[in-house]
Backbone as CSV, one residue per row, in Angstrom:
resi,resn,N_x,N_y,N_z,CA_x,CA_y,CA_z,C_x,C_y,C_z
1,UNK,32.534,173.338,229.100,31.760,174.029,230.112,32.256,175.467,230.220
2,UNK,31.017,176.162,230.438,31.719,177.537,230.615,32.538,177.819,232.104
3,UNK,33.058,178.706,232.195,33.807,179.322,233.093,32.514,180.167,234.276
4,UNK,33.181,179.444,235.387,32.136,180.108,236.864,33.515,180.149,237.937
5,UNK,32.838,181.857,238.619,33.443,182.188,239.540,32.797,181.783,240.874
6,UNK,31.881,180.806,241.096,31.432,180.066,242.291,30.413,178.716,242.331
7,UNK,30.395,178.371,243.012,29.348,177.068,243.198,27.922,177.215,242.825
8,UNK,27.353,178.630,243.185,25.927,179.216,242.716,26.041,179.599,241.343
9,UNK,27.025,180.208,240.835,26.926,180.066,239.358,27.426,178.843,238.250
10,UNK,28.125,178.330,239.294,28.174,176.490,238.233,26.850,175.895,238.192
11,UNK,26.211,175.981,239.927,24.405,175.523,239.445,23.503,176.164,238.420
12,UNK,23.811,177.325,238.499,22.877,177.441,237.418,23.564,177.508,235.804
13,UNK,24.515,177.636,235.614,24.622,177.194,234.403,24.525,175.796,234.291
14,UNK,24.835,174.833,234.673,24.433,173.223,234.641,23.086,172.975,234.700
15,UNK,21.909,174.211,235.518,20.387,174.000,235.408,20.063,173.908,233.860
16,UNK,20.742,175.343,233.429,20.309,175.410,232.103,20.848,174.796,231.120
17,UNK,22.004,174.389,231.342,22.099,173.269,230.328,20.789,172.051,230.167
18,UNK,20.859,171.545,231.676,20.174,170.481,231.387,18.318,171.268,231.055
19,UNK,18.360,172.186,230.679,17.164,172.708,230.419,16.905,172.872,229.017
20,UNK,17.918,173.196,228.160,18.726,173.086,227.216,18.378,171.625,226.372
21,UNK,19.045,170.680,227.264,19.317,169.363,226.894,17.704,169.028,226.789
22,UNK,16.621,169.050,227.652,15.721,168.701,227.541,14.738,169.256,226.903
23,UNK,14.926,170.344,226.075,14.260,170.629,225.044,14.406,170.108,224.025
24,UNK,15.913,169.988,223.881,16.172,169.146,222.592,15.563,167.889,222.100
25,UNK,15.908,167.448,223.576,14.943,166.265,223.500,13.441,166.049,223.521
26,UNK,12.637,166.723,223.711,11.407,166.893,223.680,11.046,167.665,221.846
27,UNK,12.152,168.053,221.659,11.841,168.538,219.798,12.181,166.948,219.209
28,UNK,12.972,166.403,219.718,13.588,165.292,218.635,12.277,164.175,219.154
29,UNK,11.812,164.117,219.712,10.708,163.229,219.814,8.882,163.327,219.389
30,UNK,9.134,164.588,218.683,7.900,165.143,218.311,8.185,164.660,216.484
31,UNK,6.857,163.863,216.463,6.477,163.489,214.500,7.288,164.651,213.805
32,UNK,7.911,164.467,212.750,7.776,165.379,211.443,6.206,165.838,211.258
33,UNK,6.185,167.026,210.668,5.149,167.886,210.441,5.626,168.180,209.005
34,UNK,6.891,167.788,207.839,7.225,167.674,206.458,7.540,166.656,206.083
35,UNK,8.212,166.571,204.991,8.803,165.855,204.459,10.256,166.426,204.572
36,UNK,10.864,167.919,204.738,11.683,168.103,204.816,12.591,168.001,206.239
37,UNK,11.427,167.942,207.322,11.931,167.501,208.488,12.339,166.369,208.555
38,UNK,11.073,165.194,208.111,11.964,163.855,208.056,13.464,163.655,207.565
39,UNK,13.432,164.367,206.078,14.987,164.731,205.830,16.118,165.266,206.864
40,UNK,15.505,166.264,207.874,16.569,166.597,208.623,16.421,165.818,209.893
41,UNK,15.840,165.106,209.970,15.511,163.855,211.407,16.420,162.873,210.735
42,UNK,16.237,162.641,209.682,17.120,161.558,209.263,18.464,161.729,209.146
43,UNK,18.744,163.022,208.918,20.423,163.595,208.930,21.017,163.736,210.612
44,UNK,19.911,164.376,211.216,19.942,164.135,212.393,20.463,162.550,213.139
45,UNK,19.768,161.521,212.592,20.013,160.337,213.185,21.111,160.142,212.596
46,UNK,21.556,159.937,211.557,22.471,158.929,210.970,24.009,159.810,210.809
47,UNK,23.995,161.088,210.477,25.187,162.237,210.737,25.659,162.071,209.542
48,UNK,25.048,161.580,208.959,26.063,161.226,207.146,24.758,162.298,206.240
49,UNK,25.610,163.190,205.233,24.375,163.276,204.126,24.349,162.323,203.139
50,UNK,24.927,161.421,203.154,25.208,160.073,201.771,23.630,159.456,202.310
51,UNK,24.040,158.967,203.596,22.899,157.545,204.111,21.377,158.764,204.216
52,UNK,21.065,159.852,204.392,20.219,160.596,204.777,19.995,160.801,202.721
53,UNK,20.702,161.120,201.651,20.229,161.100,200.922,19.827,159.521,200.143
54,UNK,20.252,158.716,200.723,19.704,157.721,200.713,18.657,157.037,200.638
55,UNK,18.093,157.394,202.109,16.655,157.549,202.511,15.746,158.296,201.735
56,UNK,16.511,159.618,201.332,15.132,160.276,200.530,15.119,159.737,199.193
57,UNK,16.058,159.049,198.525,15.688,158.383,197.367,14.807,157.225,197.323
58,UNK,15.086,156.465,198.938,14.291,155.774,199.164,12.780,155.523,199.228
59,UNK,12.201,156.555,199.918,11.358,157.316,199.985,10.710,158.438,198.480
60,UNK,11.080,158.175,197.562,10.934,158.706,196.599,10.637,160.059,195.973
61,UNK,11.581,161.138,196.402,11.585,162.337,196.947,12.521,163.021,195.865
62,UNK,12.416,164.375,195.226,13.535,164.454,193.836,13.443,165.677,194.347
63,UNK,14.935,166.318,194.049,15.214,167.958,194.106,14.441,168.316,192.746
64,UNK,15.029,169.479,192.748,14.372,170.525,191.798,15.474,170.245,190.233
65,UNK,16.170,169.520,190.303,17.274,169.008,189.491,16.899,167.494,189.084
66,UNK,16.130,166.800,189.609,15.796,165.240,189.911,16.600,164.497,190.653
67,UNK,17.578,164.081,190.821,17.831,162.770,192.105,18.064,163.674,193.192
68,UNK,17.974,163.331,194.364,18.162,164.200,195.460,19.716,163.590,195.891
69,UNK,20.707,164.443,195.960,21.937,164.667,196.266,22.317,164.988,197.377
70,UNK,23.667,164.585,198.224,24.338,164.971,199.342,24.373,165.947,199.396
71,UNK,24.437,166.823,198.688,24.774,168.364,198.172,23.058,169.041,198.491
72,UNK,22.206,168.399,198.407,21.126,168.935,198.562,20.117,168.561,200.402
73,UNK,20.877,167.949,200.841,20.877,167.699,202.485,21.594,168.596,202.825
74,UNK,23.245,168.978,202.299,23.358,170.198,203.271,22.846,171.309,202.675
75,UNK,22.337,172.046,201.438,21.901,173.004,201.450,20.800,173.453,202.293
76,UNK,20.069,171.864,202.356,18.755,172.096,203.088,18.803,172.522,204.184
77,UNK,20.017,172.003,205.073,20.348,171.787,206.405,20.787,173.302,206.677
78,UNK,21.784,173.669,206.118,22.163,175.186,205.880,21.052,176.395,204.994
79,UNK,20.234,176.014,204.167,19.870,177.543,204.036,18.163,176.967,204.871
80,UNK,17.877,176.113,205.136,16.691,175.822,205.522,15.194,175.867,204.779
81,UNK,14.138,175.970,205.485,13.351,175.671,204.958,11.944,176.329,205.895
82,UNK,10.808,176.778,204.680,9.503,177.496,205.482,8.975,176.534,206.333
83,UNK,9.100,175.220,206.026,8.493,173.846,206.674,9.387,172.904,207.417
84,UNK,10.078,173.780,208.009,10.734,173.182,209.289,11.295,173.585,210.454
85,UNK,11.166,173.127,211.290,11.006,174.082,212.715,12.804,174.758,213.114
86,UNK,12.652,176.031,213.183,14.158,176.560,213.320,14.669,175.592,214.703
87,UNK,13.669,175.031,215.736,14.340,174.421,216.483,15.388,173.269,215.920
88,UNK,14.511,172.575,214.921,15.131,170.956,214.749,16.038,171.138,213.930
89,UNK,16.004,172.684,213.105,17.187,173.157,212.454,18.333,173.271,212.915
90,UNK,18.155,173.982,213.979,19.282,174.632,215.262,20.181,172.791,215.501
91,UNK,19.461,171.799,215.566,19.815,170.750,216.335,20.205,170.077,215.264
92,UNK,20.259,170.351,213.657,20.995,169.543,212.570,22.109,170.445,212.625
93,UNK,21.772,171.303,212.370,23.451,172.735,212.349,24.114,171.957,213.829
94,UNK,24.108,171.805,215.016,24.716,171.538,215.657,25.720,170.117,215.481
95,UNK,24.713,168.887,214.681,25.469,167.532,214.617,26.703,167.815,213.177
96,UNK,26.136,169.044,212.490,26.916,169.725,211.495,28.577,170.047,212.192
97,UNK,28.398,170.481,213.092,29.167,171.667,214.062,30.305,170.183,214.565
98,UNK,29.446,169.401,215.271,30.438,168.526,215.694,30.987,167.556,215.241
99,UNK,30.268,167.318,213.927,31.010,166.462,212.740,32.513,166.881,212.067
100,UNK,32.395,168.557,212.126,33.520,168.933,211.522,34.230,169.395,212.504
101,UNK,34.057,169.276,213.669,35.273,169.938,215.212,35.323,168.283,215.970
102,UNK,34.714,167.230,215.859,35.218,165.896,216.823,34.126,165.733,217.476
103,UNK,33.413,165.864,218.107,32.863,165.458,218.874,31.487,166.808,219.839
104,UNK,30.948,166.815,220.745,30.222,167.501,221.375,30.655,168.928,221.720
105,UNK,30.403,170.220,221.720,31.348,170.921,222.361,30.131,172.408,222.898
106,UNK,29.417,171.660,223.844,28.498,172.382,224.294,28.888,173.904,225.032
């Protein structure tokens, strides 16, 4: 949590968090509009790129190399993509963020 010098500014930073929080959630509940979103919905859910490239083999989906690779979930995840929303991007870079620091660190 950030740092507040009173009770009126702890409310409103806690408003906007949870304003914050509920966008997120209102992006993570909206269909894929790609195939590359599903990819990052699925990295999203599961926090692994192994089980997320998984799925896209599953799904029968090939890089530009042919098998689709762990290596090619995080590029995706990191350099992104024209067909996917910088929001749901913002919100894979984040499970990125707390995979490699422990845990949440809003």
């Amino acid at each position: 949590m950030k740092p507040y010098t009173n009770i009126a500014e702890l409310i409103e930073l806690l408003e906007a968090e949870i304003k914050a929080l509920t966008d997120e959630v209102s992006i993570l509940k909206e269909e894929p509009q790609s195939v590359n979103e599903q990819i990052v919905l699925k990295y999203i859910d599961t926090g692994s790129t192994g089980k997320t490239k998984d799925f896209v083999r599953s799904i029968g989906v090939q890089s530009e190399r042919g098998l689709f690779s762990s290596g090619d979930v995080s590029k995706l995840i990191r350099d992104g993509a024209d067909d996917i929303s910088p929001e749901l991007l913002a919100i894979a870079r984040k499970v990125v963020h707390m995979k490699k620091h422990g845990g949440s660190k809003r």
